[in-house]
ZADO-1210 file (C-alpha; in nm, 4 decimals, padded with zeros to 6 digits):
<atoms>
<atom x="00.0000" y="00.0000" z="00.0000" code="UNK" pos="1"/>
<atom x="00.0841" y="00.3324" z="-00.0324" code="UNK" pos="2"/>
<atom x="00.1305" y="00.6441" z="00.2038" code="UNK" pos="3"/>
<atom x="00.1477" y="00.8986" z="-00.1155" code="UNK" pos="4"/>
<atom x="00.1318" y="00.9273" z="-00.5091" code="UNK" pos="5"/>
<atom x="00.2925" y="01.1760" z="-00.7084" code="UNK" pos="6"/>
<atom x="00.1658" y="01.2024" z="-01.0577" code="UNK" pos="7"/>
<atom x="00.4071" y="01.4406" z="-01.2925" code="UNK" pos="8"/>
<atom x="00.2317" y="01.4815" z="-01.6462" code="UNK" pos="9"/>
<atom x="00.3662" y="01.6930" z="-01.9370" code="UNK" pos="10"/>
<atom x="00.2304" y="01.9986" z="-02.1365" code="UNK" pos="11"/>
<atom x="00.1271" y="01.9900" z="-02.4794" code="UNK" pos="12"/>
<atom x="00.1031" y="02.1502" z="-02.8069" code="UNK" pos="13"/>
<atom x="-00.1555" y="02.0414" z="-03.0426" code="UNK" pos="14"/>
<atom x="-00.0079" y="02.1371" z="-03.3739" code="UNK" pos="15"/>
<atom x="-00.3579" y="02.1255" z="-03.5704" code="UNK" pos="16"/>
<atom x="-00.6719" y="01.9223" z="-03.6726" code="UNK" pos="17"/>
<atom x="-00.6580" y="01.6809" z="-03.9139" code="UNK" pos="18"/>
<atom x="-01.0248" y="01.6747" z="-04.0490" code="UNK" pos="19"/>
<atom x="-01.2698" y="01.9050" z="-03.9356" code="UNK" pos="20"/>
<atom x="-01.5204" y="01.8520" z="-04.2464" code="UNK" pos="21"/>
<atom x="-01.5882" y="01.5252" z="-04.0748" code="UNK" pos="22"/>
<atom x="-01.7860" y="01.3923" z="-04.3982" code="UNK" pos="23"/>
<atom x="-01.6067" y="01.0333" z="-04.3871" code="UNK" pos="24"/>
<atom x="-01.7745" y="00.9762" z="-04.0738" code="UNK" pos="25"/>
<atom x="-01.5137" y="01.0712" z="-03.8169" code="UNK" pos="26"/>
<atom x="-01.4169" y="01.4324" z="-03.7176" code="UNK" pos="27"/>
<atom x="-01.1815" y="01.6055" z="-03.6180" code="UNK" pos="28"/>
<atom x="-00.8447" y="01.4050" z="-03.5575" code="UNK" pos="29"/>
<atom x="-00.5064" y="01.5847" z="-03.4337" code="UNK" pos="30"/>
<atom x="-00.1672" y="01.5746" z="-03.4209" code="UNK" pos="31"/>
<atom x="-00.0187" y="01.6951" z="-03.0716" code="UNK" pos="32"/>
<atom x="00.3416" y="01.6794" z="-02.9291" code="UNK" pos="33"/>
<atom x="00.4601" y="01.6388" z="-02.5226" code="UNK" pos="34"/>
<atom x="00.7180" y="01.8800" z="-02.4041" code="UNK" pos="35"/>
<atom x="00.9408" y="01.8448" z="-02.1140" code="UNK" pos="36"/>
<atom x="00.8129" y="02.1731" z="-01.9593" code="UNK" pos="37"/>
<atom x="00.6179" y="02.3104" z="-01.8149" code="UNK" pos="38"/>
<atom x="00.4265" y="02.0087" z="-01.6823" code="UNK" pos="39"/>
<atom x="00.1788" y="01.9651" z="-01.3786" code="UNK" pos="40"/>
<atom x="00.2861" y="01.7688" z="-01.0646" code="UNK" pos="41"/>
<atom x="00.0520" y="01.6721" z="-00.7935" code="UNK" pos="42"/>
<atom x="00.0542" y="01.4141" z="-00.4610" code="UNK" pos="43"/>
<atom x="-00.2555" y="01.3031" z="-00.3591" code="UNK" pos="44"/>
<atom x="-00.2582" y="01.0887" z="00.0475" code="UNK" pos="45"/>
<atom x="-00.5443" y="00.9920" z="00.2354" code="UNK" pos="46"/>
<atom x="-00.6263" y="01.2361" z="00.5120" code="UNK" pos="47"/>
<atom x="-00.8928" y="01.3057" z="00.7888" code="UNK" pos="48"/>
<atom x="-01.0834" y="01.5772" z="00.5914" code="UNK" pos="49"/>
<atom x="-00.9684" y="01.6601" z="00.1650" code="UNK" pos="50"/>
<atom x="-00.7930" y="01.9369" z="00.1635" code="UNK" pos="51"/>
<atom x="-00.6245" y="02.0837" z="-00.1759" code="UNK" pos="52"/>
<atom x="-00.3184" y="02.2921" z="-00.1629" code="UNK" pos="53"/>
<atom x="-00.1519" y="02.5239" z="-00.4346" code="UNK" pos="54"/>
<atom x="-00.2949" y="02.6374" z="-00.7268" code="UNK" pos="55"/>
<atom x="-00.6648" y="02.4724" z="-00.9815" code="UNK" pos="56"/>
<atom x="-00.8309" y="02.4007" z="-00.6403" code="UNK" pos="57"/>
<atom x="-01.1808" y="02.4207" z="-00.8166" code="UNK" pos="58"/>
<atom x="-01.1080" y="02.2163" z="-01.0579" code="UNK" pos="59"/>
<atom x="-00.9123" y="01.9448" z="-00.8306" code="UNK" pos="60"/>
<atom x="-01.2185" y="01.9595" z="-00.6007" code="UNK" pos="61"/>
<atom x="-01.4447" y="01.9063" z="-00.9145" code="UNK" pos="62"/>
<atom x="-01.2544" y="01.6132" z="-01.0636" code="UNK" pos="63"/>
<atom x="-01.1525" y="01.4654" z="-00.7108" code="UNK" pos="64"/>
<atom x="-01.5475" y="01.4324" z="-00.6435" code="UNK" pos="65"/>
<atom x="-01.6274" y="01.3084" z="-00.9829" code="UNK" pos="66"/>
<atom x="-01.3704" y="01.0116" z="-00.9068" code="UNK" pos="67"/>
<atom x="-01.4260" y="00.9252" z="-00.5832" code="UNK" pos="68"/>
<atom x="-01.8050" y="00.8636" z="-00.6324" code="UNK" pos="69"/>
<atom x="-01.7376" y="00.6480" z="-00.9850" code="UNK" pos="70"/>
<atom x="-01.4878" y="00.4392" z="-00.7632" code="UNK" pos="71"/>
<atom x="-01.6886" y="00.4644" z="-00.4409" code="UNK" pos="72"/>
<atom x="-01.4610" y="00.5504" z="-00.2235" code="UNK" pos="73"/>
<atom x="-01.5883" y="00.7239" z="00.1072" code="UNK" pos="74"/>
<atom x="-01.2371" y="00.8556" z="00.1975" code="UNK" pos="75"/>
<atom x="-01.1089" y="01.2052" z="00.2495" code="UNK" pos="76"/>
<atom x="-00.7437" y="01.2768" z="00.0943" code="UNK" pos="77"/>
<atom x="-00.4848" y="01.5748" z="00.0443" code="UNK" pos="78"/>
<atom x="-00.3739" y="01.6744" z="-00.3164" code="UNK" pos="79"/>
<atom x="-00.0619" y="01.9173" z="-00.3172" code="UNK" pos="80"/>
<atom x="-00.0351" y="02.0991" z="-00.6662" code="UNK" pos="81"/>
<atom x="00.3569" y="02.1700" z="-00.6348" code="UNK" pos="82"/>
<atom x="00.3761" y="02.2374" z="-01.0567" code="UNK" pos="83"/>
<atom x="00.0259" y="02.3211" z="-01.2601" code="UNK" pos="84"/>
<atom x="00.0765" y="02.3948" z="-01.6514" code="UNK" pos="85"/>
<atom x="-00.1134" y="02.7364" z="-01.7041" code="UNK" pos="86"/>
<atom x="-00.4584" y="02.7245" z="-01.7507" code="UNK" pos="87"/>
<atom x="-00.6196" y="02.8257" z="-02.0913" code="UNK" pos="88"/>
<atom x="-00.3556" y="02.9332" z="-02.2779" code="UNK" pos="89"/>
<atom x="-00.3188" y="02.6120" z="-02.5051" code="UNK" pos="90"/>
<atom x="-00.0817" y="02.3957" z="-02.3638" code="UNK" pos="91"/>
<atom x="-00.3097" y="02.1171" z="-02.2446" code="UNK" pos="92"/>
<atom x="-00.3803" y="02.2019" z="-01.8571" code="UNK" pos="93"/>
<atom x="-00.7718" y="02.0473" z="-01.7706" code="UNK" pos="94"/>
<atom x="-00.6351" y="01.6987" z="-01.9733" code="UNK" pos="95"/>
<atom x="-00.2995" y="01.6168" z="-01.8038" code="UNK" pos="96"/>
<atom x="-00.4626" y="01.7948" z="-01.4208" code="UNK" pos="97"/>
<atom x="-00.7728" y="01.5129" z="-01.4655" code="UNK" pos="98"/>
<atom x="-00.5875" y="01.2658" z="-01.6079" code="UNK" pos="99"/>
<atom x="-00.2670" y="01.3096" z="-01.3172" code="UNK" pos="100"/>
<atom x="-00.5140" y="01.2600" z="-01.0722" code="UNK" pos="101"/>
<atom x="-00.7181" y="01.0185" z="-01.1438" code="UNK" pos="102"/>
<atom x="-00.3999" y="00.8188" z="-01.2687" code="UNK" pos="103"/>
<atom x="-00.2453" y="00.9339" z="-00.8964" code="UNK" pos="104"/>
<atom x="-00.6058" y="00.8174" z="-00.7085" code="UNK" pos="105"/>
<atom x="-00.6080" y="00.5207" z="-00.8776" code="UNK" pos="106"/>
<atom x="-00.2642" y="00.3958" z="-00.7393" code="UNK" pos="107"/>
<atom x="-00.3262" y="00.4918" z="-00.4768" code="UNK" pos="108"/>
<atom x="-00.6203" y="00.2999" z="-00.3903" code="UNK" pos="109"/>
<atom x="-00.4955" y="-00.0260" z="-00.5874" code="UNK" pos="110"/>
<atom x="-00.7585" y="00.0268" z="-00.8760" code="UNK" pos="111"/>
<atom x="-00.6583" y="-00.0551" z="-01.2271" code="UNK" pos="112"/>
<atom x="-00.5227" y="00.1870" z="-01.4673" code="UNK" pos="113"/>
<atom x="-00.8351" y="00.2782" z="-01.7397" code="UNK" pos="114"/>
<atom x="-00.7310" y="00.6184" z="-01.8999" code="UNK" pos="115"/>
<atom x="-01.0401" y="00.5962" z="-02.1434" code="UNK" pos="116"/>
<atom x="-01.2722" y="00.5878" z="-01.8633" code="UNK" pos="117"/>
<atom x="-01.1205" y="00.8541" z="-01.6879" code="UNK" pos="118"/>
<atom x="-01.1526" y="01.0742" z="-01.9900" code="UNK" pos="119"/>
<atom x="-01.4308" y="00.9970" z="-02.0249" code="UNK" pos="120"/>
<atom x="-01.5882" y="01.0230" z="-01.6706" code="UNK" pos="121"/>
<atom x="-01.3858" y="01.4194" z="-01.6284" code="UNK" pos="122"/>
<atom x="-01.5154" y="01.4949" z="-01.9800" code="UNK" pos="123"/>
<atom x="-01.1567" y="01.5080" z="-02.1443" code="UNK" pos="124"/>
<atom x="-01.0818" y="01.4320" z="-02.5400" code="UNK" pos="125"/>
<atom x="-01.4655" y="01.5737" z="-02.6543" code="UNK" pos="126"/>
<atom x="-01.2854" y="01.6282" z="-02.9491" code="UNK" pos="127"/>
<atom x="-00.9049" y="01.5689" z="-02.9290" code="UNK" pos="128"/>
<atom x="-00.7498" y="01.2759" z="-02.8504" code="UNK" pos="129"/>
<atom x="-00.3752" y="01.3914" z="-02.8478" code="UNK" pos="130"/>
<atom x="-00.3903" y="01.4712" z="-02.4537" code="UNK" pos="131"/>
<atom x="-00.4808" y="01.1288" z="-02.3358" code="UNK" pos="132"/>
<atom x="-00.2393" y="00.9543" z="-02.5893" code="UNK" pos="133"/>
<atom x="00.0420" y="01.2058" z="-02.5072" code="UNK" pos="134"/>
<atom x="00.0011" y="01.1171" z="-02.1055" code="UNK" pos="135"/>
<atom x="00.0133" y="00.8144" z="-02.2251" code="UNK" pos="136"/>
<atom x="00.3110" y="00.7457" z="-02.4334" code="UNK" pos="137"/>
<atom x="00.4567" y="01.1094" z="-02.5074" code="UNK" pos="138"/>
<atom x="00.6472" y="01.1745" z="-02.8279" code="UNK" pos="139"/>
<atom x="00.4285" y="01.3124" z="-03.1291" code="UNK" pos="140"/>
<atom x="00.0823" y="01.1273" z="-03.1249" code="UNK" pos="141"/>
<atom x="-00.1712" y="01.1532" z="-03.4144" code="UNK" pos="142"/>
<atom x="-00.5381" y="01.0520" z="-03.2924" code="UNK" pos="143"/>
<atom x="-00.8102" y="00.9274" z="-03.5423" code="UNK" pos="144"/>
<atom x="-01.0773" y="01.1693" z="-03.4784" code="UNK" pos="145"/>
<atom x="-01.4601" y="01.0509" z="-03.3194" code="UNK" pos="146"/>
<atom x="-01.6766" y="00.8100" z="-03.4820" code="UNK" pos="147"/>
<atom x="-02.0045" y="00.7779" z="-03.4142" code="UNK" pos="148"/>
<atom x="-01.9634" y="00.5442" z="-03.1839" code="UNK" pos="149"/>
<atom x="-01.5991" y="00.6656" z="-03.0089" code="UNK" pos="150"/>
<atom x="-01.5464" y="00.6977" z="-02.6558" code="UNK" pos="151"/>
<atom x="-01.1983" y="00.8524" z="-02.6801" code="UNK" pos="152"/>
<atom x="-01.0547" y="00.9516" z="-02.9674" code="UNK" pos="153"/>
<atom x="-00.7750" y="00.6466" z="-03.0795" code="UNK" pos="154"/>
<atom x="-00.3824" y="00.6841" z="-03.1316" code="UNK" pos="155"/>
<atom x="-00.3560" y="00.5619" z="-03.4765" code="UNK" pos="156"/>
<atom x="00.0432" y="00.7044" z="-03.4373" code="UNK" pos="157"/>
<atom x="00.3339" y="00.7534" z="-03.2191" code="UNK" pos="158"/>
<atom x="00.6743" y="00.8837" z="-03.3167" code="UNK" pos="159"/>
<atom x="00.9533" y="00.9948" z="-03.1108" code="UNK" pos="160"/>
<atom x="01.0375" y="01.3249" z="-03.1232" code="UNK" pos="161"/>
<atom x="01.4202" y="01.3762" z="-03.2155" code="UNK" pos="162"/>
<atom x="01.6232" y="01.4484" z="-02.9194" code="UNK" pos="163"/>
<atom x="01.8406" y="01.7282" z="-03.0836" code="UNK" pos="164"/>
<atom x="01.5146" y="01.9050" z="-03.1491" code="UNK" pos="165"/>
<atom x="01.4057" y="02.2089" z="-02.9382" code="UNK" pos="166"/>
<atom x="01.0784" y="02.3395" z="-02.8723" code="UNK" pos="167"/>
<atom x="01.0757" y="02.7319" z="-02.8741" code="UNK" pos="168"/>
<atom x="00.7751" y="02.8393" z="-02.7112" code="UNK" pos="169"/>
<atom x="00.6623" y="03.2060" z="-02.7272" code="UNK" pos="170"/>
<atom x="00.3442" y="03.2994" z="-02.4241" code="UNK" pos="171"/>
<atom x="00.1324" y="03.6332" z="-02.3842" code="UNK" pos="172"/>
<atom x="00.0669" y="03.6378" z="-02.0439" code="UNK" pos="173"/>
<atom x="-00.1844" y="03.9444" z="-02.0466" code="UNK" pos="174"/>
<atom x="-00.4250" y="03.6637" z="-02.2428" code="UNK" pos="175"/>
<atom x="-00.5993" y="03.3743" z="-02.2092" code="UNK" pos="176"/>
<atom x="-00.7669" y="03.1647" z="-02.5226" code="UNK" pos="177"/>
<atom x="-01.0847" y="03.0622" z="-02.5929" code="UNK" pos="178"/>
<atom x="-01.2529" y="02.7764" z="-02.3690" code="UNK" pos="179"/>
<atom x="-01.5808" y="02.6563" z="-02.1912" code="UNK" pos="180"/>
<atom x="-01.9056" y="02.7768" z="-02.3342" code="UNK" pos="181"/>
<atom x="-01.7394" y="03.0229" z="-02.6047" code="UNK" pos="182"/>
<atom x="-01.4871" y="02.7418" z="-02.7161" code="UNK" pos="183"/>
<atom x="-01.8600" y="02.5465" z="-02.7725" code="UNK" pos="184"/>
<atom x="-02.0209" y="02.8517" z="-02.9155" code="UNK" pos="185"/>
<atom x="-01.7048" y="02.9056" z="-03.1876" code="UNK" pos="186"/>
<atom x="-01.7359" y="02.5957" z="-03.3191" code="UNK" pos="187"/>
<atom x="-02.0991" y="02.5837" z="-03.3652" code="UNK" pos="188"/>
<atom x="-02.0112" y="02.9642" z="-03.5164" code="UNK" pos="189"/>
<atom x="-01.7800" y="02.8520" z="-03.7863" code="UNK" pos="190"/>
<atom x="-01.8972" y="02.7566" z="-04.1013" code="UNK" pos="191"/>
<atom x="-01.8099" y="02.4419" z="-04.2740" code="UNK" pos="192"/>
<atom x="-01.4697" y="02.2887" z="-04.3100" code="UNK" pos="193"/>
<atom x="-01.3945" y="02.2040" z="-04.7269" code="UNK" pos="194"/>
<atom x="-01.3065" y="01.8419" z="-04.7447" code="UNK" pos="195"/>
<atom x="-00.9921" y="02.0156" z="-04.9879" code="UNK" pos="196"/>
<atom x="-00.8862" y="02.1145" z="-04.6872" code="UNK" pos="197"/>
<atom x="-00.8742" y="01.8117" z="-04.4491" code="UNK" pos="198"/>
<atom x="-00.7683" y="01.6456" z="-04.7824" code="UNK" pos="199"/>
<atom x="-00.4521" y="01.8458" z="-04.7831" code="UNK" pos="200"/>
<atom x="-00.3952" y="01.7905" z="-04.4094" code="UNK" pos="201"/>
<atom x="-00.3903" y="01.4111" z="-04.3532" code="UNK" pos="202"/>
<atom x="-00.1614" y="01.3865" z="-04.6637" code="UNK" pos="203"/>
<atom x="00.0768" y="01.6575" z="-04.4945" code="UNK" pos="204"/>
<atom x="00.1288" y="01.4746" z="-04.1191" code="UNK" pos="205"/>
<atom x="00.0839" y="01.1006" z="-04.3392" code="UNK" pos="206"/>
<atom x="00.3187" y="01.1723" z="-04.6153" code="UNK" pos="207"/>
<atom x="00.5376" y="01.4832" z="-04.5116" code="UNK" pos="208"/>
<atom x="00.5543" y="01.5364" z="-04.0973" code="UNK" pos="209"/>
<atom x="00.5383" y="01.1823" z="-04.0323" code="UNK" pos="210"/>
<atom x="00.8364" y="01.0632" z="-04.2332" code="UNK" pos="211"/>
<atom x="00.9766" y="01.3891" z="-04.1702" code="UNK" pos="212"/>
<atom x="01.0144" y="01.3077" z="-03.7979" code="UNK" pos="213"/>
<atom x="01.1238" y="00.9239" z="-03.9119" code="UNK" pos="214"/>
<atom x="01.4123" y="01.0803" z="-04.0702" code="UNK" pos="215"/>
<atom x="01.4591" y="01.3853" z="-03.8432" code="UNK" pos="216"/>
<atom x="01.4247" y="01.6101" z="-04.1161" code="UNK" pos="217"/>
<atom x="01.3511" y="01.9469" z="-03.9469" code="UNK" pos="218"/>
<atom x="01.3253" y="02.1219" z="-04.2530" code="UNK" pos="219"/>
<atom x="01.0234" y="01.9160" z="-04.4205" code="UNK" pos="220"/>
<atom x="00.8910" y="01.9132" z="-04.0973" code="UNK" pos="221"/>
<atom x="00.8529" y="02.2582" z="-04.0263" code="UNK" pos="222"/>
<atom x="00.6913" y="02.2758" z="-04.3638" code="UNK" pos="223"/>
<atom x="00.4750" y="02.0454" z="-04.2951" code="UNK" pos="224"/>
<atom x="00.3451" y="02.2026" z="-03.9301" code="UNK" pos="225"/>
<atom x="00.3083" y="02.5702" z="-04.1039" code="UNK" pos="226"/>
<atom x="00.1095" y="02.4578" z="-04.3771" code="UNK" pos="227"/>
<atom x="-00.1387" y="02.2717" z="-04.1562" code="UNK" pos="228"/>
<atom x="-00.1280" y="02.5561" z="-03.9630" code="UNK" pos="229"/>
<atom x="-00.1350" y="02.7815" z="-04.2288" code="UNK" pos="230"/>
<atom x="-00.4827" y="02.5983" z="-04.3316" code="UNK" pos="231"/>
<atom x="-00.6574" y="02.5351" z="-03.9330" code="UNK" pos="232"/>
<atom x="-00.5763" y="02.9051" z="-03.8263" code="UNK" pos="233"/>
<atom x="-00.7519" y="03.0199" z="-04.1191" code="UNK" pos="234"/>
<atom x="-01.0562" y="02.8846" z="-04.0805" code="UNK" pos="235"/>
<atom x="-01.0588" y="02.9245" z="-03.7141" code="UNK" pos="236"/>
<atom x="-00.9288" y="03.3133" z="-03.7791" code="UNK" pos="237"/>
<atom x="-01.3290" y="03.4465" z="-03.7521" code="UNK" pos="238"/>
<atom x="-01.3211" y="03.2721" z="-03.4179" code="UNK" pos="239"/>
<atom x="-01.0368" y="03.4720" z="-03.3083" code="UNK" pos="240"/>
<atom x="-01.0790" y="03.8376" z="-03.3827" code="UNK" pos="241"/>
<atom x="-00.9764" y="03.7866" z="-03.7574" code="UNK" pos="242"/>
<atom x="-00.6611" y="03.6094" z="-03.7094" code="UNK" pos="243"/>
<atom x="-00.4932" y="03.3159" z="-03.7349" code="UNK" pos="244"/>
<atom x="-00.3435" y="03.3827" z="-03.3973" code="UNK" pos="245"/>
<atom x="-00.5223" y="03.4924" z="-03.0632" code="UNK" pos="246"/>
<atom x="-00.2171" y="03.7530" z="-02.9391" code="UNK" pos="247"/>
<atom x="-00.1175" y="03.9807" z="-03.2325" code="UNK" pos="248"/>
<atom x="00.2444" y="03.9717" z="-03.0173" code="UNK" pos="249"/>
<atom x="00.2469" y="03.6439" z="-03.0178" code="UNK" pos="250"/>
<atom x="00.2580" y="03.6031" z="-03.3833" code="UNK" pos="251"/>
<atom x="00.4749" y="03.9124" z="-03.4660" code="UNK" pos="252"/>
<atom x="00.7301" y="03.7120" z="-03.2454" code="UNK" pos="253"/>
<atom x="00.6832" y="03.4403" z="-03.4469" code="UNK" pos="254"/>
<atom x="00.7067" y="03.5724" z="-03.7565" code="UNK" pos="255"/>
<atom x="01.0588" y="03.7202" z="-03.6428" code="UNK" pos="256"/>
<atom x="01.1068" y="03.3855" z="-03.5200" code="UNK" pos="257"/>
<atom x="01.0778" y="03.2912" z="-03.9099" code="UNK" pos="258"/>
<atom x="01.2769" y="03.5496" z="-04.0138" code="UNK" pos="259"/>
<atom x="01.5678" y="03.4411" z="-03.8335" code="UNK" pos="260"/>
<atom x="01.5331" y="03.0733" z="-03.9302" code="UNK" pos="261"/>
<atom x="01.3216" y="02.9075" z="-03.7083" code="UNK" pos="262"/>
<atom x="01.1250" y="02.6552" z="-03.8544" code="UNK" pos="263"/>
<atom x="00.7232" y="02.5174" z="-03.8442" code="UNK" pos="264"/>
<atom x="00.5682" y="02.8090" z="-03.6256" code="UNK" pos="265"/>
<atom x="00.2241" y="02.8124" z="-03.5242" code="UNK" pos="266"/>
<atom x="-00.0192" y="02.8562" z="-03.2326" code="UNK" pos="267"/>
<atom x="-00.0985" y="02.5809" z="-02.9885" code="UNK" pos="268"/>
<atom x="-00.5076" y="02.4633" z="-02.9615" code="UNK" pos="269"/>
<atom x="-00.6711" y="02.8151" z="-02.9114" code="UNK" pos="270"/>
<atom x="-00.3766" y="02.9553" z="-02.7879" code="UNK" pos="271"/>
<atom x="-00.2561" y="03.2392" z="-02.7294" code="UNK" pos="272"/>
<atom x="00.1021" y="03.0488" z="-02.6631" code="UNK" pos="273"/>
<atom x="00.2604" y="02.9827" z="-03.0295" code="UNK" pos="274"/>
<atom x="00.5460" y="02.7616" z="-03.1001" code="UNK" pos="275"/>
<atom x="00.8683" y="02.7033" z="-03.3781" code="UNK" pos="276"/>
<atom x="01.1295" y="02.4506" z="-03.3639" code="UNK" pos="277"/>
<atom x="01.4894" y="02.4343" z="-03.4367" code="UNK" pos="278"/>
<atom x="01.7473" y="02.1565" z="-03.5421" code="UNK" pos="279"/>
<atom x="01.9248" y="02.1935" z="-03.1754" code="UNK" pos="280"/>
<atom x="02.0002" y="02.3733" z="-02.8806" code="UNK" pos="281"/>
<atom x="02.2519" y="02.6319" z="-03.0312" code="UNK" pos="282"/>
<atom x="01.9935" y="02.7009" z="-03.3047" code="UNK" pos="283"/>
<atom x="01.7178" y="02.7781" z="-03.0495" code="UNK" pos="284"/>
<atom x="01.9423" y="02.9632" z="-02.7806" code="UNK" pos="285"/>
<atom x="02.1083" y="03.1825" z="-03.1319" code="UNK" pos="286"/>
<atom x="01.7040" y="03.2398" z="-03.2292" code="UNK" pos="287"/>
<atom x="01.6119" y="03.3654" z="-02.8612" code="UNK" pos="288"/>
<atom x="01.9006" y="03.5914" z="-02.8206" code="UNK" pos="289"/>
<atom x="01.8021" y="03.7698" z="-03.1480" code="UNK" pos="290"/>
<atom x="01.4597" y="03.8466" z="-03.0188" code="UNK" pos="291"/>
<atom x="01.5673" y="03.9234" z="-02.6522" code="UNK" pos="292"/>
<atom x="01.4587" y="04.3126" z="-02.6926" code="UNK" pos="293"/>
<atom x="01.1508" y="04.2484" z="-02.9440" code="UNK" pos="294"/>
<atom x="01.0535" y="03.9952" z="-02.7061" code="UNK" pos="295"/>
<atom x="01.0741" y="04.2724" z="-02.4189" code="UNK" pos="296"/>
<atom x="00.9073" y="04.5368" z="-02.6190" code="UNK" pos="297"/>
<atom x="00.5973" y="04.3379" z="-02.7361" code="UNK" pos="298"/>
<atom x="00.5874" y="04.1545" z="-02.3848" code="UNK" pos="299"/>
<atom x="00.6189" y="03.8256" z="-02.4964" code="UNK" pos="300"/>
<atom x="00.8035" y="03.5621" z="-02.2819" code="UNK" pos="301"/>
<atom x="00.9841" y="03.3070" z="-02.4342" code="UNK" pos="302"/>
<atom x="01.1527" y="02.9638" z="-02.3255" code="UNK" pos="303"/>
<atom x="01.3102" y="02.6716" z="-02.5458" code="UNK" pos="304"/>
<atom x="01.1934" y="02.3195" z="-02.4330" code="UNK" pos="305"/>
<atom x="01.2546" y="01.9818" z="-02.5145" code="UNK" pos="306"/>
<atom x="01.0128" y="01.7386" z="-02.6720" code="UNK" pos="307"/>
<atom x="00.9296" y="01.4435" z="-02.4153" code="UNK" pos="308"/>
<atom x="00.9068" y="01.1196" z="-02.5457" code="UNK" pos="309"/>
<atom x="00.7259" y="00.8894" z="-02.2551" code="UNK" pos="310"/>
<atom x="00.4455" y="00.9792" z="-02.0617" code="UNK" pos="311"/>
<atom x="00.3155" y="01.0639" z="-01.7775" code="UNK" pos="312"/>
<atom x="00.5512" y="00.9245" z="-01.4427" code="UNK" pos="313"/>
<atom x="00.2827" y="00.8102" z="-01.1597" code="UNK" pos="314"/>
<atom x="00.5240" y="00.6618" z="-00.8567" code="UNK" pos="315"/>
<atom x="00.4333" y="00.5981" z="-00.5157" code="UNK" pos="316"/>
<atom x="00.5549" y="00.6277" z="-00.1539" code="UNK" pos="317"/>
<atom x="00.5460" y="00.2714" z="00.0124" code="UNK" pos="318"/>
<atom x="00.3629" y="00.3076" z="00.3463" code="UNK" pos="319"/>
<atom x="00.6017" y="00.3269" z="00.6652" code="UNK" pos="320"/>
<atom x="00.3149" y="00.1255" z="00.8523" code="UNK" pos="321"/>
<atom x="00.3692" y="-00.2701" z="00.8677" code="UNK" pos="322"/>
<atom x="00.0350" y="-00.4004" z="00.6714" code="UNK" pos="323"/>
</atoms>
């Protein structure tokens, strides 16, 4: 048995939909990556009242209720949030929070792992199924979009992502993107997706990112990523104020970003954080140094991360009482 659980799961950056026409019968579909930071790490322990310490109380008291009743469990317990990925800005917080701890509860308590039902039961992967499969597994995950009859969207790949690779994120934190009700109400908003246009997608992660990863080709890559995004932030542009980007800093950045060489920029989900990549960690340091004071005078903040290929750690603390 166990005194303690600590769950550590990573951020993500969904890097676009695959099919939002949906007229094969499945929608949506997604290619998402895991990065090594920031991520959210919680402990959950049994205690004489639940108590929930550091930051998404709400939403830790919403999802620790949920769980306990679908396991019936009649215990009380303390959940320490020591790391939390910022909420609502596109990096994947509600998944990998819900999905940490109910992954964390479940050790605890000696239930089997089920991340589908989880997702499920803390209404995760409505639509994407890149958060689940990137807690999973990590790497670069491409999900196959909802059926008619899916319960979570299935991993249909999994790449690694090459270790020389960096990750240079660029985050407005004056701004929050779309979510809740108005993420519902945008969709229903938009008008129809041309099946062109998905067409043009699935062949660019099948035939270009895919491979492109395979071989570590950063250059075909990054093609690959701003032409998908390219066509998504487009259509979701009405959505967001007329552009394909939710902070007009944010993509100035990354257009310098481009300027200077950095490769496959876009925005993350509804943002506002965007992303580019470089070949390795002198590229991405040389590419944030050039943009120190344009970074400064549009109030940007930038970091350079890794991309994390396994998932989700869940470890326990043996009990010091003799069972």
């Amino acid at each position: 048995m166990f005194e303690s659980v600590t769950a550590i799961a990573p951020a993500r950056l969904h890097l676009g939909f695959l099919d939002i026409n949906g007229g094969l019968g499945r929608r949506f579909g997604s290619i998402g990556l895991a990065i090594d930071h920031p991520a959210t790490r919680l402990t959950i322990s049994r205690a004489e009242r639940t108590i929930v310490q550091g930051a998404e109380e709400t939403r830790v008291r919403t999802y620790l209720g949920a769980l306990t009743e679908r396991f019936g469990l009649a215990s009380a317990y303390r959940v320490t949030i020591d790391e939390a990925i910022p909420d609502h800005v596109g990096l994947g917080s509600g998944t990998q929070l819900a999905l940490a701890l109910a992954s964390a509860l479940r050790s605890l308590e000696g239930i089997e792992p089920d991340l589908a039902d989880d997702a499920l039961l803390l209404r995760r992967t409505m639509r994407s199924g890149v958060g689940a499969g990137l807690f999973q597994r990590g790497g670069v995950v491409v999900d196959g979009g909802r059926g008619e009859h899916t319960v979570t969207p299935p991993i249909i790949a999994r790449l690694d992502f090459p270790r020389a690779w960096r990750v240079i994120l660029v985050l407005d934190p004056r701004m929050k993107g779309i979510h809740g009700p108005q993420e519902t109400a945008s969709f229903a908003a938009l008008g129809s997706f041309e099946a062109d246009a998905a067409a043009e997608i699935c062949r660019l992660v099948l035939i270009k990112a895919l491979p492109a990863l395979a071989e570590e080709d950063i250059d075909a890559f990054g093609a690959a990523i701003s032409r998908i995004q390219q066509i998504v932030g487009t259509y979701f542009a009405p959505a967001q104020g007329g552009s394909s980007y939710t902070s007009a800093a944010v993509a100035e950045a990354l257009r310098e970003l481009q300027n200077h060489g950095a490769k496959g920029i876009g925005q993350s989900s509804w943002g506002p954080t965007g992303f580019a990549f470089a070949a390795n960690p002198d590229e991405a340091q040389r590419l944030c140094d050039l943009l120190r004071a344009k970074i400064a005078a549009l109030g940007v903040d930038i970091m350079i991360c890794k991309g994390l290929n396994h998932g989700a750690i869940v470890k326990g603390q043996p009990s010091t009482i003799d069972t």
